[in-house]
Biopython code that builds the backbone (N, CA, C, O; Angstrom):
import numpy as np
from Bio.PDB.StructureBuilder import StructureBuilder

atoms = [
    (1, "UNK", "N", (76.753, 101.850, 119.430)),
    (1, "UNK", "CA", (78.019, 101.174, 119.630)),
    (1, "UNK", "C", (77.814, 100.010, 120.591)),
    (1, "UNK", "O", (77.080, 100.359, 121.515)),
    (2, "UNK", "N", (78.054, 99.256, 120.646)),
    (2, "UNK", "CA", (77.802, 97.562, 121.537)),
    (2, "UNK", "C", (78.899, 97.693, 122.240)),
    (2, "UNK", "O", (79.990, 98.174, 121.934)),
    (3, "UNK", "N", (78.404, 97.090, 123.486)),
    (3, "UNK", "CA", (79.412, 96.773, 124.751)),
    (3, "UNK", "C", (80.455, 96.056, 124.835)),
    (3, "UNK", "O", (81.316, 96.146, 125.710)),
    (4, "UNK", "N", (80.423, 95.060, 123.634)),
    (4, "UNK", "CA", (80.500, 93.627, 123.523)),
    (4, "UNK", "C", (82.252, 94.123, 123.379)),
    (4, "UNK", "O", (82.593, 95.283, 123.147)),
    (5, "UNK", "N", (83.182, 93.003, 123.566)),
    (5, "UNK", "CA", (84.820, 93.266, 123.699)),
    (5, "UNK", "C", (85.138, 91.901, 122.965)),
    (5, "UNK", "O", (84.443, 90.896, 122.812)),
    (6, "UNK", "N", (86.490, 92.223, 122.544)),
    (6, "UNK", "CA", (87.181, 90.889, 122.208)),
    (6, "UNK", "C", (88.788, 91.183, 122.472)),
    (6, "UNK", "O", (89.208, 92.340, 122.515)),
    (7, "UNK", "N", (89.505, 90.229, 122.615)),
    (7, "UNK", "CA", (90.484, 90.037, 122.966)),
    (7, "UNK", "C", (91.625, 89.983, 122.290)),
    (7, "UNK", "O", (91.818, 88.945, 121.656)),
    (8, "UNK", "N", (92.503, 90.884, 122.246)),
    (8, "UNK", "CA", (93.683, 90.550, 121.353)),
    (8, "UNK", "C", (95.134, 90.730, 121.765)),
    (8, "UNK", "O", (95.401, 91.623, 122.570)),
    (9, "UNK", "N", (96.380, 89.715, 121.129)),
    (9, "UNK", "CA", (97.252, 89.770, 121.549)),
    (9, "UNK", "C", (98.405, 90.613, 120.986)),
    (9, "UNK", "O", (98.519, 90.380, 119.782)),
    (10, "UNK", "N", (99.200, 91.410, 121.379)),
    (10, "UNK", "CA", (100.267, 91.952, 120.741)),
    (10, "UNK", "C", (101.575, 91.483, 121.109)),
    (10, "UNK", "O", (102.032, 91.084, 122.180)),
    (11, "UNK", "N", (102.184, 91.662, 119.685)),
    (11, "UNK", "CA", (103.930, 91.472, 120.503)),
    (11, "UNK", "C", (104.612, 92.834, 120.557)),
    (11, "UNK", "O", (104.202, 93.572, 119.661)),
    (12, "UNK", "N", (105.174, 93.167, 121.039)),
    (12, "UNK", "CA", (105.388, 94.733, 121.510)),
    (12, "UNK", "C", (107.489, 94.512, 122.011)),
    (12, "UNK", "O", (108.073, 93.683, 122.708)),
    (13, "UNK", "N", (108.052, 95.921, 121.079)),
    (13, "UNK", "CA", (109.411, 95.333, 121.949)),
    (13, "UNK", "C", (109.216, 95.992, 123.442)),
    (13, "UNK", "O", (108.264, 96.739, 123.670)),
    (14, "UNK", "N", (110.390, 95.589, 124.642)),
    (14, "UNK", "CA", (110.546, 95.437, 125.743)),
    (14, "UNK", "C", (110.370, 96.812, 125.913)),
    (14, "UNK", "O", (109.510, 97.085, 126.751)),
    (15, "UNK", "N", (110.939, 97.799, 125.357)),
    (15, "UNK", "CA", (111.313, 99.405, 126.059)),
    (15, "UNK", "C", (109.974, 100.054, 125.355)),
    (15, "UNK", "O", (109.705, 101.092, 125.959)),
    (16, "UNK", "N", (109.290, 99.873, 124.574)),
    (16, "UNK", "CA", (108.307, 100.068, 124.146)),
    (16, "UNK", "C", (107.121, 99.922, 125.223)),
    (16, "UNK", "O", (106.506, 100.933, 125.562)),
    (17, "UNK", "N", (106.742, 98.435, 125.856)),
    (17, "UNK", "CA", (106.247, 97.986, 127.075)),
    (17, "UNK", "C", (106.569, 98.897, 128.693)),
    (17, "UNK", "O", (105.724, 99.198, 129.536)),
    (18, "UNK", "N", (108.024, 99.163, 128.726)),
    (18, "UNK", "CA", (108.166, 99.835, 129.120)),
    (18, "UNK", "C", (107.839, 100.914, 129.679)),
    (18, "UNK", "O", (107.536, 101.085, 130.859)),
    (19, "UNK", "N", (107.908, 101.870, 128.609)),
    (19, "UNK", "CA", (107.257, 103.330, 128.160)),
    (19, "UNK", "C", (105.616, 103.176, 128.747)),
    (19, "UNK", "O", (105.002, 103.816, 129.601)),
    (20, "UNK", "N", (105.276, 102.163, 127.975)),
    (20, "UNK", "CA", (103.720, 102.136, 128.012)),
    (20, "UNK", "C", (103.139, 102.150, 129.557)),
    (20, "UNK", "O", (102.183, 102.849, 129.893)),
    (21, "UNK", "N", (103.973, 101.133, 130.586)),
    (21, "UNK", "CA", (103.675, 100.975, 131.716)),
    (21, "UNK", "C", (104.184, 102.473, 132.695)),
    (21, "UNK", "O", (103.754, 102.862, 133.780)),
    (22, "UNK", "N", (105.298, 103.085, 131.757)),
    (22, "UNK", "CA", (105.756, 104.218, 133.062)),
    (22, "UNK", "C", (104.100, 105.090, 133.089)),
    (22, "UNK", "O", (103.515, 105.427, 134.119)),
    (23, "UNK", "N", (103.574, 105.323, 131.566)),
    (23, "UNK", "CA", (102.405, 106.089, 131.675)),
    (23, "UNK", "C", (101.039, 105.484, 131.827)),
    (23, "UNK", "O", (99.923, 105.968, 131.637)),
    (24, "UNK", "N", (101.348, 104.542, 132.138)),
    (24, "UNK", "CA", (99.875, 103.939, 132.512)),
    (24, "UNK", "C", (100.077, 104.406, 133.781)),
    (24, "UNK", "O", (99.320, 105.273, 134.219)),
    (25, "UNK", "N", (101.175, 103.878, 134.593)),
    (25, "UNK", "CA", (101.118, 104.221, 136.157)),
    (25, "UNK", "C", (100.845, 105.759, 136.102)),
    (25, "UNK", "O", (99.723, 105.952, 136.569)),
    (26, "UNK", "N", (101.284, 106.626, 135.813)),
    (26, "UNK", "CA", (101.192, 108.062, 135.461)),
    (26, "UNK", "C", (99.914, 108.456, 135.748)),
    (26, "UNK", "O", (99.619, 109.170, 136.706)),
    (27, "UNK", "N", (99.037, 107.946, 134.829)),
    (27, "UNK", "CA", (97.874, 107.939, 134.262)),
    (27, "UNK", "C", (96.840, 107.006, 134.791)),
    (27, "UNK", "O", (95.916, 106.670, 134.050)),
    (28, "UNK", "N", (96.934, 106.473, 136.255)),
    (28, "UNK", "CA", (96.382, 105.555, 136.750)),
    (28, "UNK", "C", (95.146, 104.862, 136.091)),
    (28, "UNK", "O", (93.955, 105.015, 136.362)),
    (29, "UNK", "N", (95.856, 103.900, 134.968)),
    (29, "UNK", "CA", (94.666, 103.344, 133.866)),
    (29, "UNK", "C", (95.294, 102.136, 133.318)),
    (29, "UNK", "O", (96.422, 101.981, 132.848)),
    (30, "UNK", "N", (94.237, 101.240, 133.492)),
    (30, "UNK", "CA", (94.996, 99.627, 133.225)),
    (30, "UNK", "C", (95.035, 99.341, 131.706)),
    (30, "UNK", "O", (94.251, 99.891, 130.932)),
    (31, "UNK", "N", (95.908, 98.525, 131.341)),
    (31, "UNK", "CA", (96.146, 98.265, 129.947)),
    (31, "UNK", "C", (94.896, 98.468, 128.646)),
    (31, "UNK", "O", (95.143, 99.086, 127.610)),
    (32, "UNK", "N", (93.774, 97.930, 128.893)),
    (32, "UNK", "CA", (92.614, 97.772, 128.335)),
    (32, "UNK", "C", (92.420, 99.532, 127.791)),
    (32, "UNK", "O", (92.347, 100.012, 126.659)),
    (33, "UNK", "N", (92.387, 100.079, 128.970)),
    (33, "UNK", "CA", (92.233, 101.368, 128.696)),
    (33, "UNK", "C", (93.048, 102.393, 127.993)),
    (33, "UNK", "O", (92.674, 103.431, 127.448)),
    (34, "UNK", "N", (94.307, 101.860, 128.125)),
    (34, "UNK", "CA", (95.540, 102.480, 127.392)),
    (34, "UNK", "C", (95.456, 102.523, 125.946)),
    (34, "UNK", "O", (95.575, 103.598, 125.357)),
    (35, "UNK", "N", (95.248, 101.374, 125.297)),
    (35, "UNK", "CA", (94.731, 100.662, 124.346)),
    (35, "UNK", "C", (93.793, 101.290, 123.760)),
    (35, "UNK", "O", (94.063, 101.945, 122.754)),
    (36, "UNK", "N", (92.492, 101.232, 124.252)),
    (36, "UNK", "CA", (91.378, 101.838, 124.008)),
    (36, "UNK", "C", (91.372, 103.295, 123.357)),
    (36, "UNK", "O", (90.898, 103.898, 122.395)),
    (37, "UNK", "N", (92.171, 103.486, 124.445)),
    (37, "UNK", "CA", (92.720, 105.461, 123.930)),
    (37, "UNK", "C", (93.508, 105.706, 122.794)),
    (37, "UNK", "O", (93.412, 106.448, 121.816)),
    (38, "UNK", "N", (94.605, 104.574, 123.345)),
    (38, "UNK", "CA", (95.854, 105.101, 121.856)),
    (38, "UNK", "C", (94.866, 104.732, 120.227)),
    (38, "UNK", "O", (94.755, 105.372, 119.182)),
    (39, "UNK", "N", (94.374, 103.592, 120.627)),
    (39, "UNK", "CA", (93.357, 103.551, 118.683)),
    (39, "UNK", "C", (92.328, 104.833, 118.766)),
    (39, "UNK", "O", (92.312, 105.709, 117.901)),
    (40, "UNK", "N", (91.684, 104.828, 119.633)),
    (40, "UNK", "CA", (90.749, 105.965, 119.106)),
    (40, "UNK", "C", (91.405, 107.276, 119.057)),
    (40, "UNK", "O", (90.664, 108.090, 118.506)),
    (41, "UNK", "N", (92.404, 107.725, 119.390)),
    (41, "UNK", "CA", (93.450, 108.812, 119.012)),
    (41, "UNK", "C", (93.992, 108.504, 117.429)),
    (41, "UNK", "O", (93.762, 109.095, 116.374)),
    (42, "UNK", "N", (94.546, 107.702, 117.642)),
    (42, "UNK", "CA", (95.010, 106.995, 116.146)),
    (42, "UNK", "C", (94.501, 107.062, 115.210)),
    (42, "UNK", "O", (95.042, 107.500, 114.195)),
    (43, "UNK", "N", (92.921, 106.517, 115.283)),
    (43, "UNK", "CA", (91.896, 106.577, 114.095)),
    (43, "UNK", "C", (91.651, 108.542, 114.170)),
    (43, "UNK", "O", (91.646, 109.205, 113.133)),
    (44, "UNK", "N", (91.541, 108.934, 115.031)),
    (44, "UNK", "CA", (91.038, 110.274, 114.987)),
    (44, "UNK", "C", (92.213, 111.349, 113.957)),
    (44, "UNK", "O", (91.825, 112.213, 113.172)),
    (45, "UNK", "N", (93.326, 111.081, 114.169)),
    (45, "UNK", "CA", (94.081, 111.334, 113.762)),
    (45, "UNK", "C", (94.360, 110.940, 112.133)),
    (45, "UNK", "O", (94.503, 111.875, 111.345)),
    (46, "UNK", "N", (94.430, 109.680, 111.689)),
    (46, "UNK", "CA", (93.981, 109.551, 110.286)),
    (46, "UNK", "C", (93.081, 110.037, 109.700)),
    (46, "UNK", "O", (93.212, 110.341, 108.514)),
    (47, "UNK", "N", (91.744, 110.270, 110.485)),
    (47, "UNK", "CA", (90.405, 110.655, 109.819)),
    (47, "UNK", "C", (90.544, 112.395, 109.597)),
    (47, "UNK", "O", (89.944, 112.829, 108.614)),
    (48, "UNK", "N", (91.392, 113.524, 110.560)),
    (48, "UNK", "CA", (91.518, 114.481, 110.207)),
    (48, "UNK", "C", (92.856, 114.336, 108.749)),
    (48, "UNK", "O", (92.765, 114.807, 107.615)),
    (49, "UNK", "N", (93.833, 113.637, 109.269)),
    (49, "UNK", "CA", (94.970, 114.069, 108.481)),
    (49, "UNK", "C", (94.394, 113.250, 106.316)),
    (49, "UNK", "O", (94.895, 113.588, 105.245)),
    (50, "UNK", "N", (93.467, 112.401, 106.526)),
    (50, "UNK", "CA", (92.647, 111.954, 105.372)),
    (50, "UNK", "C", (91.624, 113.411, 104.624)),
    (50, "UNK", "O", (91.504, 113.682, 103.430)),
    (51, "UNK", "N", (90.972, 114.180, 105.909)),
    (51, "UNK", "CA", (90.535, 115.053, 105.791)),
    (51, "UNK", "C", (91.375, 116.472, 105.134)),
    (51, "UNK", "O", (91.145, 117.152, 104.134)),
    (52, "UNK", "N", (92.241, 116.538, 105.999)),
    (52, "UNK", "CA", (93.243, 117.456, 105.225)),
    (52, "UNK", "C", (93.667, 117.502, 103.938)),
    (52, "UNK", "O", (93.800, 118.526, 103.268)),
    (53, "UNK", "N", (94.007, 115.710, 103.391)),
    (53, "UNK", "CA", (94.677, 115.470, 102.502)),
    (53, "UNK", "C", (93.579, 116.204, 101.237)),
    (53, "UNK", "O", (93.851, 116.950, 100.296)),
    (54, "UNK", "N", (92.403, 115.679, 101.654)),
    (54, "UNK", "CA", (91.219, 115.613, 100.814)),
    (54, "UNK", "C", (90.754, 117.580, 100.409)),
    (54, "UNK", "O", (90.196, 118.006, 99.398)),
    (55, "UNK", "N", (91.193, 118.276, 101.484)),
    (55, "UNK", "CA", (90.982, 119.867, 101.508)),
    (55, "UNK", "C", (92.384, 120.357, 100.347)),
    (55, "UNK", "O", (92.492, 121.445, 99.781)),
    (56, "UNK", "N", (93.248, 119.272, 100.262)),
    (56, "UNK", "CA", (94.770, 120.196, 99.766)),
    (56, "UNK", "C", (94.335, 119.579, 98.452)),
    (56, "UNK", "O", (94.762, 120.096, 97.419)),
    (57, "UNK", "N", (93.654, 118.688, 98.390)),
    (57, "UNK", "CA", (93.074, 117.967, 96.846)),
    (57, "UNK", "C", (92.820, 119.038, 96.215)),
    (57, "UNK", "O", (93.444, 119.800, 95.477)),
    (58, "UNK", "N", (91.557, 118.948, 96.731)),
    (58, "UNK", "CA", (90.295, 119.995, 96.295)),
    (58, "UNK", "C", (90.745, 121.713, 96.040)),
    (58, "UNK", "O", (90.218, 122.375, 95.146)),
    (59, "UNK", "N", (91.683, 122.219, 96.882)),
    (59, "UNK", "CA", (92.415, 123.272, 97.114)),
    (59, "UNK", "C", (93.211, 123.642, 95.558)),
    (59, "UNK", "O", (93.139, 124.688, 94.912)),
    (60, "UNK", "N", (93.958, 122.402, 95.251)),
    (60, "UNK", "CA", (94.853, 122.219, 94.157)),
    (60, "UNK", "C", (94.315, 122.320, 92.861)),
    (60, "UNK", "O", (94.775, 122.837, 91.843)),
    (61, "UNK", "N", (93.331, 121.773, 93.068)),
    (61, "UNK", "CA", (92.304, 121.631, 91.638)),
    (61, "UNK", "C", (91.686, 122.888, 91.361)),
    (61, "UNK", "O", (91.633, 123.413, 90.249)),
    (62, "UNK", "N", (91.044, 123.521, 92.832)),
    (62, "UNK", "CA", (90.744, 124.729, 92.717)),
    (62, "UNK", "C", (91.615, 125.542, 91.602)),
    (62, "UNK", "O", (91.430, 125.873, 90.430)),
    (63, "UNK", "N", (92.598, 125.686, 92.507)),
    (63, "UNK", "CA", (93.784, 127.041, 91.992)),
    (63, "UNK", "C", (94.804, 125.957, 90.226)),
    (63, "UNK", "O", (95.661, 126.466, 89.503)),
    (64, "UNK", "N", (94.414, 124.961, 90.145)),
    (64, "UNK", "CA", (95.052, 124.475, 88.970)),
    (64, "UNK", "C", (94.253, 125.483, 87.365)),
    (64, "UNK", "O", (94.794, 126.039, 86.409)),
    (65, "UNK", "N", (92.623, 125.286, 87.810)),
    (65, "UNK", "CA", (91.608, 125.867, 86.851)),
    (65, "UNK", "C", (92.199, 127.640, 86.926)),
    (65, "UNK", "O", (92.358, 128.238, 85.863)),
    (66, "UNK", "N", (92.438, 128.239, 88.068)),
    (66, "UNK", "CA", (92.275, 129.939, 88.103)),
    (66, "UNK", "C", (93.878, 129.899, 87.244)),
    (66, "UNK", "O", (94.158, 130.625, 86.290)),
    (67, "UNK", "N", (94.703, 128.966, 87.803)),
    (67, "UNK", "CA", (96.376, 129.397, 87.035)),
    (67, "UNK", "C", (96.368, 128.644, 85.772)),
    (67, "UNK", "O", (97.477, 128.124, 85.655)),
    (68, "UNK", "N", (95.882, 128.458, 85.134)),
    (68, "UNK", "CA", (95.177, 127.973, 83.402)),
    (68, "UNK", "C", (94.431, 129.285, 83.139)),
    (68, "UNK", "O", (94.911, 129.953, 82.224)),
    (69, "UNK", "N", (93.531, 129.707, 83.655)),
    (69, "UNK", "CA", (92.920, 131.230, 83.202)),
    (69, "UNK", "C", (93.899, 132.247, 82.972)),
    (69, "UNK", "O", (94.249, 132.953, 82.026)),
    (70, "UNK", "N", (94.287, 132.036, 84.423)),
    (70, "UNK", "CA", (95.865, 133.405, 84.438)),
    (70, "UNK", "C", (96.741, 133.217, 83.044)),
    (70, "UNK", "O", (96.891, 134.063, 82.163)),
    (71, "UNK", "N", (97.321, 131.765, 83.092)),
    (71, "UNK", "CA", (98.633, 131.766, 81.984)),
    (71, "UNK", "C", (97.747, 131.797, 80.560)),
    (71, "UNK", "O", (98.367, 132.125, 79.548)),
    (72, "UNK", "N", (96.408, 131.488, 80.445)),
    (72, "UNK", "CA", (95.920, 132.023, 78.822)),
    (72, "UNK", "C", (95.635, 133.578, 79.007)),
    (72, "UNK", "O", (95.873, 134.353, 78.081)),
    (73, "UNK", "N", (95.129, 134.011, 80.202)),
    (73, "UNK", "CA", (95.280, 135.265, 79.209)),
    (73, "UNK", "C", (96.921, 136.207, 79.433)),
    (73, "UNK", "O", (97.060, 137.218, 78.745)),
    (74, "UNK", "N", (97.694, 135.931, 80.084)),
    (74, "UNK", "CA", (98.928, 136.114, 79.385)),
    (74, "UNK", "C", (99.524, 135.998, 78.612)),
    (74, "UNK", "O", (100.509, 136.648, 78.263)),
    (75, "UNK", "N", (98.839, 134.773, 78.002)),
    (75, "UNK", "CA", (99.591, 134.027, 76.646)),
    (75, "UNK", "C", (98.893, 135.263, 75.727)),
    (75, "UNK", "O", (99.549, 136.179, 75.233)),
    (76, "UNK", "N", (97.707, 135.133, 75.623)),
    (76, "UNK", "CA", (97.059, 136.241, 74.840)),
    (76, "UNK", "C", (97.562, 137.641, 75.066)),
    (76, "UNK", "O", (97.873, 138.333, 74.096)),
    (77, "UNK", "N", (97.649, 138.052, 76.187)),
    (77, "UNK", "CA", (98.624, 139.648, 75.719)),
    (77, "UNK", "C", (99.660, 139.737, 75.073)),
    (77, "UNK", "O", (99.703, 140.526, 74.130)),
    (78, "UNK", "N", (100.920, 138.840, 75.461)),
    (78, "UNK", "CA", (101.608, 138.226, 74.891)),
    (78, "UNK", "C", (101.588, 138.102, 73.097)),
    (78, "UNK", "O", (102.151, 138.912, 72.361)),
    (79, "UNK", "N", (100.982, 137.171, 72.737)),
    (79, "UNK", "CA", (100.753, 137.393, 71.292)),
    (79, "UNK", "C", (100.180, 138.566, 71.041)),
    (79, "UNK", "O", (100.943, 139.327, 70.446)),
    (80, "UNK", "N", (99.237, 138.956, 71.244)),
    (80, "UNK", "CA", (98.811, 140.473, 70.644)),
    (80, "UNK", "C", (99.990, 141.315, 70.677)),
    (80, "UNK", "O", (100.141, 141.991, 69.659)),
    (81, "UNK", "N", (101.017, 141.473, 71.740)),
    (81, "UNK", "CA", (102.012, 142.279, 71.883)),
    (81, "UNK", "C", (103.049, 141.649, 71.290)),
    (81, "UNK", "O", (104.141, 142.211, 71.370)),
    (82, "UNK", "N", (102.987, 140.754, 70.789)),
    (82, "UNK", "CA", (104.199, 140.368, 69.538)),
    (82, "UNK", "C", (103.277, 140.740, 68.221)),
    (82, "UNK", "O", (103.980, 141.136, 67.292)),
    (83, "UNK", "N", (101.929, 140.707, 67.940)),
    (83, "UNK", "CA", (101.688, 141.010, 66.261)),
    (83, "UNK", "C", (101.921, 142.162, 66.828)),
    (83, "UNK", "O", (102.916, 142.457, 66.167)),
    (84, "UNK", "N", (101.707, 143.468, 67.883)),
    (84, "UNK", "CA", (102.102, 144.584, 67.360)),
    (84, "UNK", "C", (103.482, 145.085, 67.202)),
    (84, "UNK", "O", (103.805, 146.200, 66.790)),
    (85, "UNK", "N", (104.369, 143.983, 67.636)),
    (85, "UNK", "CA", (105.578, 144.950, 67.302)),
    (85, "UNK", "C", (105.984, 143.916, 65.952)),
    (85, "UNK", "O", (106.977, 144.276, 65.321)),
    (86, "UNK", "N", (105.391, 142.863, 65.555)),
    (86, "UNK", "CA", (105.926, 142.762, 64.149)),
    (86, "UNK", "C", (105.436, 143.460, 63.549)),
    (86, "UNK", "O", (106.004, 143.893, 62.546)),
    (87, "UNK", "N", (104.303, 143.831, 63.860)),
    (87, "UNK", "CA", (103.226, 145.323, 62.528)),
    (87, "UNK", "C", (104.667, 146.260, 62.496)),
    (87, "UNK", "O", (105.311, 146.651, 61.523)),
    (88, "UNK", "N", (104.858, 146.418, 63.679)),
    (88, "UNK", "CA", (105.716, 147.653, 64.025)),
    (88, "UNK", "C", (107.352, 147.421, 63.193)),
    (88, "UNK", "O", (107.680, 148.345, 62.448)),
    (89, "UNK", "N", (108.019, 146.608, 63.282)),
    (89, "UNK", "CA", (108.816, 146.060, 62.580)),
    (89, "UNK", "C", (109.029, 145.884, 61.135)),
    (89, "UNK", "O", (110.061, 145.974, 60.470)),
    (90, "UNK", "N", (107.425, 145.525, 60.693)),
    (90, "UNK", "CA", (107.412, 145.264, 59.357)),
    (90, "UNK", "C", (107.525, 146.885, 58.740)),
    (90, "UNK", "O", (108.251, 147.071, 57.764)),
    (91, "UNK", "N", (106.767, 148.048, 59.359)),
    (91, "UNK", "CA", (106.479, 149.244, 58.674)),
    (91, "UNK", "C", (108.193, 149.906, 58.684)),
    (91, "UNK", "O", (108.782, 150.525, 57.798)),
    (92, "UNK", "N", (108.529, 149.603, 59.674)),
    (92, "UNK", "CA", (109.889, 150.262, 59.588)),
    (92, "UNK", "C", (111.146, 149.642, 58.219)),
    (92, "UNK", "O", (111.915, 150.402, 57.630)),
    (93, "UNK", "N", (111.077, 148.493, 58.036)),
    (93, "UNK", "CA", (112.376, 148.058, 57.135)),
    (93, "UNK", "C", (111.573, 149.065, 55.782)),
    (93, "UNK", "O", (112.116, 149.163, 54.681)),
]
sb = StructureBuilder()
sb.init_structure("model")
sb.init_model(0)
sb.init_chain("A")
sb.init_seg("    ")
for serial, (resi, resn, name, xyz) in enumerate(atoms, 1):
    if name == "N":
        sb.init_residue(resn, " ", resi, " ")
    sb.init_atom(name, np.array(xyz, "f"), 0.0, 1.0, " ", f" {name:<3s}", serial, name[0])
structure = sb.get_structure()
């Protein structure tokens, strides 16, 4: 990771600025650092909640294939248990 910094400007509303300064003082840590923290929280936070998204994917697909197994072979008892009661039906009239 390089040392190296660059500079950038934000426009921010007033009570927002605000906020930011009650916890910087809080937190005895100058703007740069505030900054510093809230993105790498930020990114950390996308990269799990991307992660998650990516587990409920995979999760879904999982259980999409097992509940396609389940509903064919229901479907299949199902029909077998309708030819036997038309067998059954037919012998009776």
């Amino acid at each position: 990771m390089s040392d190296s910094t660059q500079k950038i400007t934000l426009d921010l509303p007033c009570n927002l600025v605000e906020e930011i300064n009650k916890t910087m003082r809080a937190d005895m840590k100058d703007i740069s650092e505030f900054f510093r923290e809230a993105a790498k929280m930020y990114l950390l936070r996308q990269r799990q909640r991307d992660q998650i998204r990516n587990e409920m994917i995979s999760g879904y697909s999982e259980m999409a294939s097992i509940n396609l197994a389940l509903a064919e072979m229901g479907f299949a008892r199902d029909m077998s248990s309708l030819v036997t009661y038309e067998r059954k039906m037919a012998k009776s009239e």
